[in-house]
C-alpha positions, 0 to 999 in steps of 0.5 A: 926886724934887722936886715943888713940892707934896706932898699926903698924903691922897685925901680931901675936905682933900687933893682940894680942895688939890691942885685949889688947888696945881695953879695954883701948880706941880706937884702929887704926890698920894699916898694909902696905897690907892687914892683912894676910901679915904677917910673922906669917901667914906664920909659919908652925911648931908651937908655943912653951910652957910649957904645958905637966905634963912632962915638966919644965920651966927649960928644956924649958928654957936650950934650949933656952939658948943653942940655943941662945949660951948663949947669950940671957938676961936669965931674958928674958928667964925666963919671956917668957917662965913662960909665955907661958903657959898663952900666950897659954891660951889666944889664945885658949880663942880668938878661935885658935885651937891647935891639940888634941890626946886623949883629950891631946894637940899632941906636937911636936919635934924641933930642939934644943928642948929637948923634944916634946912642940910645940903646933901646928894646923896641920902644918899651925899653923901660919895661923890658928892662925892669921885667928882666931885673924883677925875675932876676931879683925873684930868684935870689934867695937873701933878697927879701920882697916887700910890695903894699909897703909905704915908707914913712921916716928914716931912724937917724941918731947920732948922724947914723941911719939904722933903719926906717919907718914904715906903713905895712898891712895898716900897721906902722912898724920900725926896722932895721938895718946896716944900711938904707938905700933910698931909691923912691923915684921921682915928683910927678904927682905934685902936677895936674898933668904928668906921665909918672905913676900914681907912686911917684908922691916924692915920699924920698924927697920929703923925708930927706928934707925932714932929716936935714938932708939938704936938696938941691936945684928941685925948681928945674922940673922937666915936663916932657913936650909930647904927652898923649893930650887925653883924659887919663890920668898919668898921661901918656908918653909919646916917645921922644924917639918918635922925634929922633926917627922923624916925626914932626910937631904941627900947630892947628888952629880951630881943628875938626870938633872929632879931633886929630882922627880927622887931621890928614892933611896940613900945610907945611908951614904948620909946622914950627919947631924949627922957627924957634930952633934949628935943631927942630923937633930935636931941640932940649925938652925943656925948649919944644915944651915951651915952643908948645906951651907957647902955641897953646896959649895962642889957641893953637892944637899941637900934633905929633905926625910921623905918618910920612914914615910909612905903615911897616915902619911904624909897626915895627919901630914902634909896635908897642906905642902903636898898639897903645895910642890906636887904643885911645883912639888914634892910629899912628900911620894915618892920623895927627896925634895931640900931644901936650907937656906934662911934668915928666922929671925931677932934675934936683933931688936930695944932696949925694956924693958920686957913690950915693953917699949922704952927710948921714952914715949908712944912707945911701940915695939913687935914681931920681931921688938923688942929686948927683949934679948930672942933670942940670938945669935940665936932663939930656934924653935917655940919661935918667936909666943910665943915672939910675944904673951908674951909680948904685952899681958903685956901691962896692967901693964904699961898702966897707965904710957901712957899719953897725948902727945904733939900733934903738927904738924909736916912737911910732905914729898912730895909725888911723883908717880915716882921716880927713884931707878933703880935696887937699891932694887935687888942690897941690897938683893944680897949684903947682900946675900952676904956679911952678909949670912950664913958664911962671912969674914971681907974684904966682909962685909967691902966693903958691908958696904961701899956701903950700906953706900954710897946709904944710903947717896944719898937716904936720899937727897931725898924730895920726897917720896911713899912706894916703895921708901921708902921700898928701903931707909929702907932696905939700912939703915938696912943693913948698920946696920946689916953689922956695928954690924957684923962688931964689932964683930970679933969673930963667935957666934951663927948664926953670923958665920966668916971665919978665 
């Protein structure tokens, strides 16, 4: 199986450069579900850009740097965010529709963000911007759809990347191409808690790692402050725009056994927020999930309550996140909502240039996969779709360089139906839940290391393979990862918080 371009993942990064590739050659689109699983289908707030007469570059990108505490690759910063107004144009020119107020784009307020630039499309803008690639990429004659497809390893030789290896209808086969992009999304499931998809195995990490790649700043993890506290699994995501259009975070303590439903009045100085920064429910991620991590370990509930903005408000700023909170038992506009951080976000990732380019030819990586240096320490609001837009969209610049590999044939695993990991997966998620959350200590990321690296080991004994297997063999060998880089660094910086 030969095609000119391979591109794994159905998210933002992977739709936007299969819409690139598709003028220079064929296109195999693969995607380990089906091409609404994705991290990006599931981002509420927005998209954020220069696009406002009143906005700069500059403020944009001081935000982004302050968030990042300073430790994002500034030229990074700059190429993004000079981009994004480009980025933005694009994807209105593929059909996603951004809301309007008076012929103007109605621009929210994050957290972090000096001034309101996020584009948005009501408050499911993830969605509607996936919805609208998927139909245009549907409708494109030489981009090839492969959905229940999991990607084992890459062919590399000779420093060339002719192809990968993949799990598809419970047969393991090569194939073939030009040139791989890697837009695998994110880590998420590593954690007992997160509001990513049940894909997000950081499969694209851990083959980057196997084949040399190098990775880079994986121990910045950013857990979003304000998941839906629930027993379903993902959690989920409460907006960080509900903040930006004025919701405040309460602490509770010893609260009625129905929950929030009964929560309807509180005292001011419930809330605290801005005890611990003056920029309040606005404070950088990283800083309003410790401040509730913080309130927890004091036996105290976290509450979100934007009731004070009033029932039309509500229903029509946030339709779609009202309709889904009421159906697991709240109602925005009279009832506190409990929220509680979960893992949201990979700040590191798999080394690349600023056109997605890795040390080995004809492989190109994207979106939260990739390391570009934009993040830093910790990612600004909203940035992640536009990182996600920005740079595949580069790819015509570079594309000259790809040329023909060496085509060869490469060994392939055994697949087997059955094979035994027990608990192992659970295991993982409540270890790096654990050891690598929102605050750690040396002694318990130490141990953790250990035993990530004691079943990473027996793992990799094993011939066999199928994709829950797989998955598992992945999320240990990243962990371990992520707990080595923490490790290294002794000192606390941006979401990588450690107890003196």
């Amino acid at each position: 199986m030969k095609h000119d371009f391979i591109v794994i993942g159905s998210g933002l990064a992977g739709l936007t450069s299969a819409l690139v590739l598709k003028e220079y050659g064929e296109v195999l689109l693969i995607t380990k579900k089906e091409l609404t699983d994705s991290a990006s289908m599931l981002a509420q707030g927005g998209i954020a850009a220069v696009v406002d007469r009143n906005d700069t570059f500059a403020s944009h990108i001081k935000d982004t740097l302050v968030a990042g505490a300073y430790h994002n690759k500034k030229r990074a910063v700059e190429t993004l965010i000079k981009k994004s107004p480009q980025a933005i144009g694009w994807l209105i020119k593929q059909g996603v529709v951004f809301d309007k107020k008076d012929g103007e784009f109605s621009l929210t307020l994050e957290g972090g963000h000096s001034r309101r630039r996020i584009l948005h499309s009501t408050d499911f803008s993830g969605r509607s911007i996936e919805l609208a690639l998927i139909n245009k990429v549907k409708k494109v004659k030489n981009i090839e759809i492969w959905q229940d497809t999991s990607l084992l390893e890459l062919l590399v030789r000779k420093n060339s990347c002719s192809g990968i290896q993949i799990i598809k209808h419970k047969k393991v086969a090569n194939c073939y191409a030009r040139a791989v992009i890697l837009a695998t999304g994110g880590i998420g499931q590593l954690y007992q808690w997160t509001t990513n998809p049940q894909v997000a195995t950081a499969d694209g990490l851990a083959v980057g790692i196997r084949a040399d790649l190098g990775v880079c700043d994986l121990e910045f993890i950013q857990f979003h402050p304000t998941a839906l506290k629930h027993n379903e699994a993902p959690l989920f995501l409460l907006s960080e725009a509900l903040r930006g259009e004025g919701a405040y975070l309460i602490k509770i303590k010893d609260h009625p056994p129905a929950g929030g439903s009964k929560i309807k009045n509180y005292e001011v100085g419930d809330r605290f927020m801005h005890k611990v920064d003056r920029r309040a429910e606005l404070a950088p991620r990283d800083i309003v999930a410790r401040a509730i991590y913080e309130e927890q370990k004091k036996g105290n509930q976290v509450f979100l309550d934007i009731r004070h903005k009033g029932e039309t408000f509500i229903k029509k700023r946030f339709p779609n996140l009202y309709r889904e909170v009421k159906r697991r038992g709240y109602d925005m506009t009279k009832d506190c909502v409990p929220v509680t951080p979960a893992a949201h976000y990979s700040c590191g990732g798999v080394m690349t240039d600023l056109y997605g380019r890795t040390k080995i030819k004809n492989l190109f990586i994207f979106g939260e996969t990739a390391y570009t240096g934009v993040q830093g320490a910790n990612r600004l609001a909203s940035n992640s779709l536009l990182e996600a837009a920005v740079f595949p969209l580069r790819l015509p610049e570079v594309i000259h360089e790809v040329k023909a590999g060496d085509y060869f044939d490469c060994e392939l695993s055994d697949y087997k139906e059955n094979i035994k990991t027990g608990n192992l997966r659970e295991d993982i998620k409540k270890l790096m839940w654990k050891s690598a959350g929102i605050v750690r200590n040396h002694k318990t990321m130490q141990e953790a290391y250990e035993k990530l690296s004691e079943w990473n080991s027996e793992l990799e004994k094993t011939r066999e393979i199928n994709c829950d297997f797989s998955e598992v063999k992945n999320m240990a060998l990243v962990g371990k990862y992520i707990l080595k880089l923490a490790l290294n660094r002794k000192k606390s910086l941006g979401a990588h918080f450690v107890e003196s």
